[in-house]
mmCIF file of the N, C-alpha and C atoms, coordinates in Angstrom:
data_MODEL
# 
_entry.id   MODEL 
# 
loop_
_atom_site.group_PDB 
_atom_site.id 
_atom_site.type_symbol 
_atom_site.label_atom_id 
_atom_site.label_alt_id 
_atom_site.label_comp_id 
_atom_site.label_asym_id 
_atom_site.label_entity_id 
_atom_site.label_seq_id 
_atom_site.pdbx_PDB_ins_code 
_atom_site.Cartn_x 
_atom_site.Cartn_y 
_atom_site.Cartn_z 
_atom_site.occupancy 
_atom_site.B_iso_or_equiv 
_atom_site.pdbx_formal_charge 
_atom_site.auth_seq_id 
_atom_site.auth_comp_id 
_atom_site.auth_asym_id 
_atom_site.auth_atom_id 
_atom_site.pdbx_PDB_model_num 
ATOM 1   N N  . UNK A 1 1  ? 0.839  -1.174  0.000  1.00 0.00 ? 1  UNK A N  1 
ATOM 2   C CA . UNK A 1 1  ? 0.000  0.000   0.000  1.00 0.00 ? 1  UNK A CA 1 
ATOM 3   C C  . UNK A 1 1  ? 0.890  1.246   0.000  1.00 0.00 ? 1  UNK A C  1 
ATOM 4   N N  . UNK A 1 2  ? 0.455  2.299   -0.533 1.00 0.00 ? 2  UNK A N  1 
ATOM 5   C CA . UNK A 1 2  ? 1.177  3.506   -1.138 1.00 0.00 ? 2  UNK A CA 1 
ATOM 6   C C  . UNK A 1 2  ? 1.241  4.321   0.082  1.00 0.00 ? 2  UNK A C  1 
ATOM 7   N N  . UNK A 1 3  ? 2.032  5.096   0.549  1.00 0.00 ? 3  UNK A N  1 
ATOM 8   C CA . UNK A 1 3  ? 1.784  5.458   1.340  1.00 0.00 ? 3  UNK A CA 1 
ATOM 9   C C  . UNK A 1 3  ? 0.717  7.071   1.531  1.00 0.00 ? 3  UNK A C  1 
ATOM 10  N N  . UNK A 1 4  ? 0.311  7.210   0.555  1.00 0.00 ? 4  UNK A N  1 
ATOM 11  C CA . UNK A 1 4  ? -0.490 8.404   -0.105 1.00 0.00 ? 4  UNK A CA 1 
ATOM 12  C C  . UNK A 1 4  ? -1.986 7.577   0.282  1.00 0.00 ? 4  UNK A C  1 
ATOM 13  N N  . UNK A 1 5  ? -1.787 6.519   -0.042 1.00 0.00 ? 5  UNK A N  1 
ATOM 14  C CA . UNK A 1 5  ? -3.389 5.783   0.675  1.00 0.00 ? 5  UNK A CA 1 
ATOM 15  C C  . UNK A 1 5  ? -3.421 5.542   1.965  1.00 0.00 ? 5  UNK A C  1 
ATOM 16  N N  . UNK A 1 6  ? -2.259 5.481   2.927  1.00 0.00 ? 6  UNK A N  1 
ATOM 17  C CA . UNK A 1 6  ? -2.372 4.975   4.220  1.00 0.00 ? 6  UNK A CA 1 
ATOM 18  C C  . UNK A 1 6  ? -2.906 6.247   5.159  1.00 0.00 ? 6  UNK A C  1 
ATOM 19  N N  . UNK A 1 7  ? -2.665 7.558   4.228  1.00 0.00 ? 7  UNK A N  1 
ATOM 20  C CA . UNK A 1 7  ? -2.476 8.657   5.161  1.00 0.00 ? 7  UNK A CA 1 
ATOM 21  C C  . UNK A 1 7  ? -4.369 9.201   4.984  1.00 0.00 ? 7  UNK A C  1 
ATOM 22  N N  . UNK A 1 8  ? -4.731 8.533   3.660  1.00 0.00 ? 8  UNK A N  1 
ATOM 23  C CA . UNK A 1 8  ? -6.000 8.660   3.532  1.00 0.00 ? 8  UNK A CA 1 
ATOM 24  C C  . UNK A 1 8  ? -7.011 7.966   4.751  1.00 0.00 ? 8  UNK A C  1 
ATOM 25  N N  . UNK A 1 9  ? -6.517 7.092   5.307  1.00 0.00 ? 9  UNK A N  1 
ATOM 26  C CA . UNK A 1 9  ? -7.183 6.430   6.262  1.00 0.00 ? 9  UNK A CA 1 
ATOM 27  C C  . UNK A 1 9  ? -7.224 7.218   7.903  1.00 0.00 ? 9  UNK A C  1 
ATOM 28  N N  . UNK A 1 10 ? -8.526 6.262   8.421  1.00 0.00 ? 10 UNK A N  1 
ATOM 29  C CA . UNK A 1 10 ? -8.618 7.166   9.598  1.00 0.00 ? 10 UNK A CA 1 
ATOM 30  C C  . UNK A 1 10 ? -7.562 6.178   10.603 1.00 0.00 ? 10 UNK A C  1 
ATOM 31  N N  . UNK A 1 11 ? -7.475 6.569   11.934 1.00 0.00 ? 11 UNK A N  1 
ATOM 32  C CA . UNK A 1 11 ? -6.691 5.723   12.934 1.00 0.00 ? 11 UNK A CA 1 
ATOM 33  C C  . UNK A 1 11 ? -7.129 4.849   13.441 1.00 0.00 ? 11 UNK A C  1 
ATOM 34  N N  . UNK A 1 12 ? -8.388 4.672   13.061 1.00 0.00 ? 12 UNK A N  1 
ATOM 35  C CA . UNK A 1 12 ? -9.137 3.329   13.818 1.00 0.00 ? 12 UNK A CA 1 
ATOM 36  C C  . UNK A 1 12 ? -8.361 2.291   12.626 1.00 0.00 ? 12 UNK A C  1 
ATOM 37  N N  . UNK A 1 13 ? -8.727 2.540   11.149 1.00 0.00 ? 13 UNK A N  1 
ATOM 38  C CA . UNK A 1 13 ? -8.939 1.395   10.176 1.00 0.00 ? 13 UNK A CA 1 
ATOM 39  C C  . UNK A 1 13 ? -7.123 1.594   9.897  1.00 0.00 ? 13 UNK A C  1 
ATOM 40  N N  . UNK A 1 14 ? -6.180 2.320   10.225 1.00 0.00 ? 14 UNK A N  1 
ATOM 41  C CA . UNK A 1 14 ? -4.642 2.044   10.400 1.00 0.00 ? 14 UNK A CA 1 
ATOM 42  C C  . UNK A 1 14 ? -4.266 1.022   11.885 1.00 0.00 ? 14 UNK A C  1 
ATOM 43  N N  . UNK A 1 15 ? -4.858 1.443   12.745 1.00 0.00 ? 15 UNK A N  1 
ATOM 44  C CA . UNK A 1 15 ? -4.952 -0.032  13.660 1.00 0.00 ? 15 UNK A CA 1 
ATOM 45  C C  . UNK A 1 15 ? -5.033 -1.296  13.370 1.00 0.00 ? 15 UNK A C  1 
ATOM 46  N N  . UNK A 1 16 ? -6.405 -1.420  12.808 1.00 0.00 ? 16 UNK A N  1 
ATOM 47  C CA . UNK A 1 16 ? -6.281 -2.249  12.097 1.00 0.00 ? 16 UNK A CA 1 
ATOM 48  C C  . UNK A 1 16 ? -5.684 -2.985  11.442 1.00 0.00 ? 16 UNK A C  1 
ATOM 49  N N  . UNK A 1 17 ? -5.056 -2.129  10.539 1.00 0.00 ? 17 UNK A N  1 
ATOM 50  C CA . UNK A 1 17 ? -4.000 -2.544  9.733  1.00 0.00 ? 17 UNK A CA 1 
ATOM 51  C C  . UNK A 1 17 ? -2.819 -3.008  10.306 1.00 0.00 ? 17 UNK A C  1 
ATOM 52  N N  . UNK A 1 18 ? -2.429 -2.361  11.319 1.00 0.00 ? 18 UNK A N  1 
ATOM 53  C CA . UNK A 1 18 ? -1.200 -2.700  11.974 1.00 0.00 ? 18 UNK A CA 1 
ATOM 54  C C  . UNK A 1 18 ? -1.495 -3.704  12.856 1.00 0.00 ? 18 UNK A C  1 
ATOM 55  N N  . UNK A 1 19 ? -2.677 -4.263  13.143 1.00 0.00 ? 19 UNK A N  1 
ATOM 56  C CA . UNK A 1 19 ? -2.793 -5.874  13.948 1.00 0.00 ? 19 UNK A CA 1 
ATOM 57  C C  . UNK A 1 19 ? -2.848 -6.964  13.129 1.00 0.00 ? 19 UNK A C  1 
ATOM 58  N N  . UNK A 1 20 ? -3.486 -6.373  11.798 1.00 0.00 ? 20 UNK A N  1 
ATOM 59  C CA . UNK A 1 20 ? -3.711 -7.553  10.667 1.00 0.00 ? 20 UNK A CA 1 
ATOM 60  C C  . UNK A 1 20 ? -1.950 -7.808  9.798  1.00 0.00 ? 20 UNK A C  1 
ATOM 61  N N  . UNK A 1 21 ? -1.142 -6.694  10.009 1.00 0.00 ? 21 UNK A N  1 
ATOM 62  C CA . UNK A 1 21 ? 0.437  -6.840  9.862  1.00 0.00 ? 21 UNK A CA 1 
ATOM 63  C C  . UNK A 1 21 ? 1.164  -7.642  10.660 1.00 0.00 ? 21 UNK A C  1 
ATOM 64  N N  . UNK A 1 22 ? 0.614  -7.236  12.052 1.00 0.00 ? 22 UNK A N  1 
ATOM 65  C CA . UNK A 1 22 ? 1.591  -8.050  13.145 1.00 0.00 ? 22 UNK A CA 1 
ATOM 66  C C  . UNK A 1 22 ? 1.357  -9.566  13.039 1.00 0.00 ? 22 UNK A C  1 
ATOM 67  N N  . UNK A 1 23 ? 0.381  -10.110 12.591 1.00 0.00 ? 23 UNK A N  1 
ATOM 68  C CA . UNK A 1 23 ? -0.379 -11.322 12.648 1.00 0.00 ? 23 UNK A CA 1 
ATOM 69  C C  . UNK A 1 23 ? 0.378  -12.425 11.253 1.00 0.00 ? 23 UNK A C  1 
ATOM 70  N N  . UNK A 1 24 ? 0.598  -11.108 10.383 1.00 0.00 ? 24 UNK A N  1 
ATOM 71  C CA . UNK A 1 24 ? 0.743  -12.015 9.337  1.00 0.00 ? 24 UNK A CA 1 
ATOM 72  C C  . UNK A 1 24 ? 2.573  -11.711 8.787  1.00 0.00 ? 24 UNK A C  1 
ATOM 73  N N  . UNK A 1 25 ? 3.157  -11.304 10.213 1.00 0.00 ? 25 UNK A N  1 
ATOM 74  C CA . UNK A 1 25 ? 4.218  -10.961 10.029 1.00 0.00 ? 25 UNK A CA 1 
ATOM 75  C C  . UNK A 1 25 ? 4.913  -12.221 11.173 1.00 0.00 ? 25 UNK A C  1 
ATOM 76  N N  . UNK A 1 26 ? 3.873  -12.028 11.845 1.00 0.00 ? 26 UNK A N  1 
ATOM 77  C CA . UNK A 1 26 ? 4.316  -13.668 12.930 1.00 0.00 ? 26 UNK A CA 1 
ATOM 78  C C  . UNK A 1 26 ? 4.050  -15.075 12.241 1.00 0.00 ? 26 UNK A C  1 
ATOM 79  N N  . UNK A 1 27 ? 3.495  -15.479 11.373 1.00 0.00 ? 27 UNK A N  1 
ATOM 80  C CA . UNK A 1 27 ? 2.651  -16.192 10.348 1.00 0.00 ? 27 UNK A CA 1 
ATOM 81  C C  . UNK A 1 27 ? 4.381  -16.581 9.245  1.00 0.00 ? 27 UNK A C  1 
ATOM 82  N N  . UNK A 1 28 ? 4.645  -15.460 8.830  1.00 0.00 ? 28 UNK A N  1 
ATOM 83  C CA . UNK A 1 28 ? 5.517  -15.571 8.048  1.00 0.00 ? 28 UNK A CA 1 
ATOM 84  C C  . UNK A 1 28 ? 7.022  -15.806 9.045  1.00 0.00 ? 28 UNK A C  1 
ATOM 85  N N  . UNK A 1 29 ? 7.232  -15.514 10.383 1.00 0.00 ? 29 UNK A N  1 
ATOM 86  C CA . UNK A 1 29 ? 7.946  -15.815 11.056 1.00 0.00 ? 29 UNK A CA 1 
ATOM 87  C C  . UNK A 1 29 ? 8.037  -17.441 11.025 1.00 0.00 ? 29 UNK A C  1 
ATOM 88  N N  . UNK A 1 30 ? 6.646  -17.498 11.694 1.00 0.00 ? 30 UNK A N  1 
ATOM 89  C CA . UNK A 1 30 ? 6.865  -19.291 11.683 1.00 0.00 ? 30 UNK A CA 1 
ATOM 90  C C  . UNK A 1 30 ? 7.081  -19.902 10.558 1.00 0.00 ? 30 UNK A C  1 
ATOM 91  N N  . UNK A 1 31 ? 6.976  -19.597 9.969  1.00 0.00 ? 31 UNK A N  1 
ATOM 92  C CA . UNK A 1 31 ? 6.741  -20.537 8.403  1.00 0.00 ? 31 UNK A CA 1 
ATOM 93  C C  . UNK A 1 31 ? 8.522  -20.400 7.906  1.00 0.00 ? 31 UNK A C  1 
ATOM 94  N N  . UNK A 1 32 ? 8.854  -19.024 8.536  1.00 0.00 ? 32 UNK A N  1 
ATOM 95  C CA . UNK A 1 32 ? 10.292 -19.515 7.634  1.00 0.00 ? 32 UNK A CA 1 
ATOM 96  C C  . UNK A 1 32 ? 11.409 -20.419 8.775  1.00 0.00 ? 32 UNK A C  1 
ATOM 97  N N  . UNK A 1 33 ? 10.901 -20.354 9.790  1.00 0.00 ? 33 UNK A N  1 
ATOM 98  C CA . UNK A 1 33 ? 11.886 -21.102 10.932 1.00 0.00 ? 33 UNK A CA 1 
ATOM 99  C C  . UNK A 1 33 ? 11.475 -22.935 10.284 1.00 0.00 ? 33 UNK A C  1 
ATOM 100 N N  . UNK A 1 34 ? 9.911  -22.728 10.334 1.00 0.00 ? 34 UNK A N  1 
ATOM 101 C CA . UNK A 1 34 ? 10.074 -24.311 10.084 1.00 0.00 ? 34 UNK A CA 1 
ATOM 102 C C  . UNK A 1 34 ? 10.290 -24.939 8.643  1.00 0.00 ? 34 UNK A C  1 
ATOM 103 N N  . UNK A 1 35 ? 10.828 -23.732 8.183  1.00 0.00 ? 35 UNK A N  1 
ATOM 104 C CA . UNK A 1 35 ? 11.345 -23.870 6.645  1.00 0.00 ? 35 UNK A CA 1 
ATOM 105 C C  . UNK A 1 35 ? 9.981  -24.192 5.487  1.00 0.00 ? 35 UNK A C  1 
ATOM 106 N N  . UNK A 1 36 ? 8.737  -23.523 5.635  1.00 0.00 ? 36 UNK A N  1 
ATOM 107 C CA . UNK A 1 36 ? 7.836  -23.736 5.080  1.00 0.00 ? 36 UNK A CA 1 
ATOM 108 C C  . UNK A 1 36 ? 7.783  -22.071 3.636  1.00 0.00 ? 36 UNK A C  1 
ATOM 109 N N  . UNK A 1 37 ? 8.610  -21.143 4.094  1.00 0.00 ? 37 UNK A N  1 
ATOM 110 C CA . UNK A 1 37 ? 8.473  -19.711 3.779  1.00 0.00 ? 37 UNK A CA 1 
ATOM 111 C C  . UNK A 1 37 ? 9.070  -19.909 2.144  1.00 0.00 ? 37 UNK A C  1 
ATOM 112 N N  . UNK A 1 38 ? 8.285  -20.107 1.320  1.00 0.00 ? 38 UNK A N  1 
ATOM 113 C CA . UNK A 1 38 ? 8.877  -20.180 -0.482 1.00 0.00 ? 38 UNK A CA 1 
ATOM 114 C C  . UNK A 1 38 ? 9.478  -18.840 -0.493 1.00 0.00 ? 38 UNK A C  1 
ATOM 115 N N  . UNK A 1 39 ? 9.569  -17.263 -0.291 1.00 0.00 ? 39 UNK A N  1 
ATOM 116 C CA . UNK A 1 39 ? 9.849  -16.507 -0.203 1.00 0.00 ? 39 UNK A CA 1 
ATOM 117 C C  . UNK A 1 39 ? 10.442 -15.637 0.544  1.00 0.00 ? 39 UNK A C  1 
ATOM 118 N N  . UNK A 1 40 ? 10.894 -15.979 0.792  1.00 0.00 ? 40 UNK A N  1 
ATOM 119 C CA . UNK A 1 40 ? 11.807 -15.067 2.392  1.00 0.00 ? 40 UNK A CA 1 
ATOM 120 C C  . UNK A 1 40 ? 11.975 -13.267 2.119  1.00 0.00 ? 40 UNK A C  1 
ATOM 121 N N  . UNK A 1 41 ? 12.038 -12.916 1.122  1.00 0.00 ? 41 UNK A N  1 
ATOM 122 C CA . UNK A 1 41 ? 11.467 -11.629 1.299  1.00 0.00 ? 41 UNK A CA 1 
ATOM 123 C C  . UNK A 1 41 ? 10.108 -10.744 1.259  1.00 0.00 ? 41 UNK A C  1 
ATOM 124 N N  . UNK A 1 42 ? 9.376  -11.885 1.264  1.00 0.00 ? 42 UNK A N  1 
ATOM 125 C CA . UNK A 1 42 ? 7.892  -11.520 2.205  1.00 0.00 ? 42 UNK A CA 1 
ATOM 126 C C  . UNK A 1 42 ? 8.055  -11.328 3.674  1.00 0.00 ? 42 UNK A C  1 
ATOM 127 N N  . UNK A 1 43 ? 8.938  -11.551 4.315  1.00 0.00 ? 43 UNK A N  1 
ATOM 128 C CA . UNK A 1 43 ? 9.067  -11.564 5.664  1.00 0.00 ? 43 UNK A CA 1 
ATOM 129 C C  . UNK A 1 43 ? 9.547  -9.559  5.965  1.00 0.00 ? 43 UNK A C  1 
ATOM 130 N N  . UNK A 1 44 ? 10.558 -9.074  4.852  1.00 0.00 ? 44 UNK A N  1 
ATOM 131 C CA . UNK A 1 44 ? 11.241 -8.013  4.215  1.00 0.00 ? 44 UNK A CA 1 
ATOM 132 C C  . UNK A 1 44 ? 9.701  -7.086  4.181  1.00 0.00 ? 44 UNK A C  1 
ATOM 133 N N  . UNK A 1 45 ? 9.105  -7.191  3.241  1.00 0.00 ? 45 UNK A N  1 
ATOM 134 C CA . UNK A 1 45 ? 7.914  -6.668  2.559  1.00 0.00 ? 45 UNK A CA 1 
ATOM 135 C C  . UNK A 1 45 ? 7.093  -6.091  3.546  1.00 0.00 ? 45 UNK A C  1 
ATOM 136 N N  . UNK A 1 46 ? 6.550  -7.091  4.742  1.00 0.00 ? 46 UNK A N  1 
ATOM 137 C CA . UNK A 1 46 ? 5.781  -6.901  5.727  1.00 0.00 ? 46 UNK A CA 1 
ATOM 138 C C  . UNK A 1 46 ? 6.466  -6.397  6.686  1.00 0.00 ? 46 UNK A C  1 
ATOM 139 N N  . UNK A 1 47 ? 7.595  -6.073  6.879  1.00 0.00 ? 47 UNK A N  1 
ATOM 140 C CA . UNK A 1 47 ? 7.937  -5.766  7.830  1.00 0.00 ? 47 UNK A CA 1 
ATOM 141 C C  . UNK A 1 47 ? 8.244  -4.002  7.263  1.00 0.00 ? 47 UNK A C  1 
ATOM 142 N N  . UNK A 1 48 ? 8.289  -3.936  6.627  1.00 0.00 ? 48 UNK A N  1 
ATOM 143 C CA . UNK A 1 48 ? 8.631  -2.251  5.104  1.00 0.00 ? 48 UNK A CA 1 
ATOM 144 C C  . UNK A 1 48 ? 7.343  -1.651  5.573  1.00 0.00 ? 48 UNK A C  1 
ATOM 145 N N  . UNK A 1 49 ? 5.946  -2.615  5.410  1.00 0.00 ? 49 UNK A N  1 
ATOM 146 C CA . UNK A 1 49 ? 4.276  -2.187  5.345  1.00 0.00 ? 49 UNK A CA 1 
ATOM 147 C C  . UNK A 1 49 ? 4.205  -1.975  6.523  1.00 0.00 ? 49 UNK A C  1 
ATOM 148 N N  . UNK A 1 50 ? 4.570  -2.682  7.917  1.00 0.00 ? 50 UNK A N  1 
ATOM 149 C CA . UNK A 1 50 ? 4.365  -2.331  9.157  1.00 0.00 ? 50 UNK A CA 1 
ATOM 150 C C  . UNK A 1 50 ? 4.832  -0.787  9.255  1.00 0.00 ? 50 UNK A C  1 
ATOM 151 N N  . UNK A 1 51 ? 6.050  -0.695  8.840  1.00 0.00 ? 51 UNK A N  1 
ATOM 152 C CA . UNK A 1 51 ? 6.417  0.485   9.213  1.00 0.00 ? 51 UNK A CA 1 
ATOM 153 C C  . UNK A 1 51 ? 6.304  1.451   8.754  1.00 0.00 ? 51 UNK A C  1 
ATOM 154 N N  . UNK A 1 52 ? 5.486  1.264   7.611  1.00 0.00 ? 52 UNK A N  1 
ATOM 155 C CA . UNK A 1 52 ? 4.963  2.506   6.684  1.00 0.00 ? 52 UNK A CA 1 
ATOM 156 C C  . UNK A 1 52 ? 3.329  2.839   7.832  1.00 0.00 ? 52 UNK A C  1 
ATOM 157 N N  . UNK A 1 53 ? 2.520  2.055   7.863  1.00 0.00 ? 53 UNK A N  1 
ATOM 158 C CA . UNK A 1 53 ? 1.472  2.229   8.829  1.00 0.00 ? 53 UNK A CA 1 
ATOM 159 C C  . UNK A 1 53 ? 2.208  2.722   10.446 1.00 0.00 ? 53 UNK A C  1 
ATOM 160 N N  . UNK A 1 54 ? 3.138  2.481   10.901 1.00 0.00 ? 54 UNK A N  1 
ATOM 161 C CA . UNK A 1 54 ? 3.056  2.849   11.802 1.00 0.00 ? 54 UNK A CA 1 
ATOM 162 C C  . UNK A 1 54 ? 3.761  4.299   11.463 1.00 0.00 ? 54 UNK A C  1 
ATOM 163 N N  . UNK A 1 55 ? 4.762  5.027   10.685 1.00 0.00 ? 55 UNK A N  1 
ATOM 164 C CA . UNK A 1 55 ? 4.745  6.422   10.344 1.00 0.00 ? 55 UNK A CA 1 
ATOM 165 C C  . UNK A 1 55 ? 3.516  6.716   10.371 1.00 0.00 ? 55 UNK A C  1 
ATOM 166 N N  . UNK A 1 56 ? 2.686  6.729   9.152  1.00 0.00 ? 56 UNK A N  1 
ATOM 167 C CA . UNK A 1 56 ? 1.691  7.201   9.230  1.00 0.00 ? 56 UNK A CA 1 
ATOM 168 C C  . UNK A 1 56 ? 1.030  7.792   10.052 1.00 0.00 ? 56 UNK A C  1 
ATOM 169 N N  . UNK A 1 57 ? 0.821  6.272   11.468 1.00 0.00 ? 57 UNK A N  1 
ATOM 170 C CA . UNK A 1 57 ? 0.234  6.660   12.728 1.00 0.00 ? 57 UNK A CA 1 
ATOM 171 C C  . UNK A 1 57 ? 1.076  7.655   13.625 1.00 0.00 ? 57 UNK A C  1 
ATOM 172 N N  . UNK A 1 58 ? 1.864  7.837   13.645 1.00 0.00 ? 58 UNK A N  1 
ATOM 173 C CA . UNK A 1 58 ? 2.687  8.776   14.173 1.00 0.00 ? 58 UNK A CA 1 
ATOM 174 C C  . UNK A 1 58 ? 2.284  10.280  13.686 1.00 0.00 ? 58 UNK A C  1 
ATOM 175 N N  . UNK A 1 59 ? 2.361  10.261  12.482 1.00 0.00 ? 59 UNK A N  1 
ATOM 176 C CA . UNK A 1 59 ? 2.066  11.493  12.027 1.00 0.00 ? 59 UNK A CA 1 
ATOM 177 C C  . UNK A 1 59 ? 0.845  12.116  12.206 1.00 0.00 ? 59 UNK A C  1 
ATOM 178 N N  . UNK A 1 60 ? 0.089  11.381  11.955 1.00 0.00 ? 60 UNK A N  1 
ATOM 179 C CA . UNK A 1 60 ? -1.458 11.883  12.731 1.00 0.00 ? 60 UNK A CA 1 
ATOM 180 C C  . UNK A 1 60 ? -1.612 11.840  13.705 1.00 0.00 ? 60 UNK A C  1 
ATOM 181 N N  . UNK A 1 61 ? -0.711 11.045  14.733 1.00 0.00 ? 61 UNK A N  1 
ATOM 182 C CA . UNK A 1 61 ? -0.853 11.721  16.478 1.00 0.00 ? 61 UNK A CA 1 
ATOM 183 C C  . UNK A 1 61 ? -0.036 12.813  16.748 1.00 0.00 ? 61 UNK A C  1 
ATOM 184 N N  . UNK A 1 62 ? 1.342  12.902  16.198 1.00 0.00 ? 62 UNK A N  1 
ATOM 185 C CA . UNK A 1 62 ? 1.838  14.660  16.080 1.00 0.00 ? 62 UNK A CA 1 
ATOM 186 C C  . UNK A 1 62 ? 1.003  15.600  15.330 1.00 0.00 ? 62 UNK A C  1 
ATOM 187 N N  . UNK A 1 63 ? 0.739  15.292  14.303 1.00 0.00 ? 63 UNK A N  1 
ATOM 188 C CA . UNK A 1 63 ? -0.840 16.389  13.852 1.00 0.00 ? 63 UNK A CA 1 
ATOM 189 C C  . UNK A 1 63 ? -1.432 16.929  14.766 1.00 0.00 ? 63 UNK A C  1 
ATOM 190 N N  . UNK A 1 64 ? -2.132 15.906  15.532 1.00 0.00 ? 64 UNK A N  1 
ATOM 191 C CA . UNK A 1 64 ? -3.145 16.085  15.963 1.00 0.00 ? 64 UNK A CA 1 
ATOM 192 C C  . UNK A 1 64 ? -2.680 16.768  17.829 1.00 0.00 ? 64 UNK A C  1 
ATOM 193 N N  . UNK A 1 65 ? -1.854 16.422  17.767 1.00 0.00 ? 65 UNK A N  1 
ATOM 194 C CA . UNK A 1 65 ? -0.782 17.057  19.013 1.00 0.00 ? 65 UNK A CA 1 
ATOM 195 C C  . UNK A 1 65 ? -0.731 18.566  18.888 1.00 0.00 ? 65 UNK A C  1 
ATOM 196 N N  . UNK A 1 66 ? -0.391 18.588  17.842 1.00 0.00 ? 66 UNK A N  1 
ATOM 197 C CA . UNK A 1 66 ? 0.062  20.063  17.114 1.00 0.00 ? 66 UNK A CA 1 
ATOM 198 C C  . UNK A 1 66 ? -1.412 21.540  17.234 1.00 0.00 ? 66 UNK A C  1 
ATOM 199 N N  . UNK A 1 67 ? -2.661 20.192  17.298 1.00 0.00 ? 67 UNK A N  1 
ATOM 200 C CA . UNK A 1 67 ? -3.523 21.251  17.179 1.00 0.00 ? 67 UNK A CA 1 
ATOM 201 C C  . UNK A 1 67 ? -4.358 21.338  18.350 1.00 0.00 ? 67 UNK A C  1 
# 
């Protein structure tokens, strides 16, 4: 996701996002320990998307700090 769309979102449905990341970032954890992971830079990818949602969220709580 772009990050021009993440900022479009409100903070409830970026929560979201960032539990449905953590979930499938632990998902891809297990899978590459028990050597199930065909891709190992999906593990890379999701962990890039976490942290693009969590800027995001940052920025709209300093925003919103700000005002």
């Amino acid at each position: 996701m772009k990050p021009e769309e993440l900022r479009q979102m409100t903070v409830d449905e970026l929560r979201s996002k960032e539990a449905e990341l953590a979930e499938q970032l632990f998902a891809l954890r297990i899978q590459k320990v028990t050597g199930q992971l065909e891709k190992p830079s999906k593990v890379r990818d999701a962990k890039r998307e976490m942290a693009r949602v969590l800027t995001v969220l940052r920025e709209k709580r300093d925003e919103a700090g700000r005002s």
